[in-house]
Residue, then its C-alpha position, 0 to 999 in steps of 0.5 A: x457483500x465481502x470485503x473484496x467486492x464492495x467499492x474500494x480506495x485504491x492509493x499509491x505514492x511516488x516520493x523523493x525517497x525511503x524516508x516517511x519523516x523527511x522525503x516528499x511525494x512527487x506523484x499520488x494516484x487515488x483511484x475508486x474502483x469496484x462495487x459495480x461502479x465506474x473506476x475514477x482515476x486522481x493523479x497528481x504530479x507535484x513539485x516536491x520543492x526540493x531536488x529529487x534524487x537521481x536514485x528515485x529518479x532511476x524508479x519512477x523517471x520524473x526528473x526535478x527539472x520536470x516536476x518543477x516545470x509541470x508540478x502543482x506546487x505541493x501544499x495544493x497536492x498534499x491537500x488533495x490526496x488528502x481530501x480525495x482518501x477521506x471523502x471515499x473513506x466516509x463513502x464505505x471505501x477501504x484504502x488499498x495499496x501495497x506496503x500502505x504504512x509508507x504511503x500513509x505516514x509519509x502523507x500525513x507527514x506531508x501535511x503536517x509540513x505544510x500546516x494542513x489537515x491531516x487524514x485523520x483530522x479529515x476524518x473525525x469520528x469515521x474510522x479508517x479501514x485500510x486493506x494492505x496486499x503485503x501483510x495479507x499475502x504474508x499473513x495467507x502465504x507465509x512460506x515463499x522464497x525470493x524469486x531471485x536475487x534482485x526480486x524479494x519475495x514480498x515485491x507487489x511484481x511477486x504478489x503478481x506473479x503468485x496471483x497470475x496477473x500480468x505484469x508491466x514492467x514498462x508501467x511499473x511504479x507508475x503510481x496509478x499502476x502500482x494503485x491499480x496492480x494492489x486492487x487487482x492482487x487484493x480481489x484475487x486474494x479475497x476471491x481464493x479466501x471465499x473460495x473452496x480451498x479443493x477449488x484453489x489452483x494448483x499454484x497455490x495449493x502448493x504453499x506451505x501452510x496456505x490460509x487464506x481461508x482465514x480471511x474469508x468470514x471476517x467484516x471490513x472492521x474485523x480485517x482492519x483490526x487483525x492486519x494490526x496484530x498480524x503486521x506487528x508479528x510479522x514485523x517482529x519475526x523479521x527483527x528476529x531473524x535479522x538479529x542472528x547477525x546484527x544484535x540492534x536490528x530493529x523492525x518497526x511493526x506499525x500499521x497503517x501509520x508510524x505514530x508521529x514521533x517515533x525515530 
């Protein structure tokens, strides 16, 4: 079975801000969907113990007032999104989301902070497999420009658009929306990468240097290990171009984690 049509782990987060060493998760979703089973929904709303900033607040509308009234404590939170990823992952389930590094570190951070086993611990010898919409759609398309000023070209909304599915604004960054919205963009990808490229439609056709092919022969493993190299280029590409104007531009290029540690 290809990549795209066996079971998959979708994950997103909603959090107290950008910052994966210092900011909370105020909402997760891990959703099992896919493989001709039944899609399993897990949301968790937590009270990340500290105040959320009106700026994340803006994003995904849960107030500190509300998460302190109707959160789980986050010790309890972080453990289960913890332990609902890695019991899929022993069950042959990649993790997909959009942007994954920032989910994934900031959860391993997480429980770090509350003296809990991290993924990895949880995992042992079963290795993580992690399918990530924003290195793929980059790696398949490479050549896109922002759709406006306020919408970057590599926004999950973007992805949408490119890939023809419907967008609900009213919904986005909702966590179990976002989660879903990755899945969705990531079976259209695998579905064009196993795809005659004669048999692509117009819109995507019409890319530059269109590649999705490349994705089409390659195992779970294989994808894993090539979205490594291919986030660490894009990465360095974007340092680059940053650097015509800021000299000390620096664009980490980890992937699926920020090892601990590093500024």
């Amino acid at each position: 079975m290809t990549w795209h049509l066996g079971r998959l782990c979708a994950f997103d987060l909603e959090t107290t801000g950008v910052d994966v060493e210092q900011d909370r998760i105020v909402t997760a979703a891990v959703i099992g969907l896919g493989g001709g089973e039944q899609t399993e929904t897990h949301e968790w709303l937590a009270d990340p113990g500290i105040e959320i900033p009106a700026e994340a607040t803006a994003v995904h509308h849960i107030t500190t007032e509300h998460a302190r009234e109707h959160g789980t404590p986050a010790h309890e939170v972080v453990g289960h999104i913890a332990e609902e990823l890695a019991a899929r992952v022993r069950n042959g389930a990649p993790i997909v989301g959009h942007n994954v590094p920032y989910d994934l570190t900031l959860l391993d951070r997480e429980c770090r902070r509350h003296g809990l086993s991290t993924l990895h611990d949880l995992l042992g010898d079963v290795p993580l497999q992690v399918l990530d919409t924003r290195v793929l759609d980059q790696q398949c398309l490479p050549y896109r420009k922002r759709p406006s000023e306020t919408q970057g070209a590599r926004q999950l909304i973007t992805l949408a658009q490119v890939y023809d599915l419907p967008w609900d604004e009213s919904a986005a960054h909702g966590c179990s929306y976002d989660a879903l919205m990755s899945a969705r963009v990531l079976y259209r990808i695998g579905t064009l990468a196993h795809m005659r490229r004669m048999d692509w439609p117009e819109r995507i056709k019409h890319h530059r240097k269109a590649q999705l092919h490349h994705l089409g022969g390659l195992s779970l493993a294989e994808l894993h290990a090539a979205q490594i190299e291919w986030a660490a280029a894009q990465a360095a590409s974007l340092q680059e171009w940053f650097r015509k104007t800021d000299p000390a531009a620096v664009v980490d290029g980890s992937w699926p984690m920020k090892p601990l540690g590093d500024s």
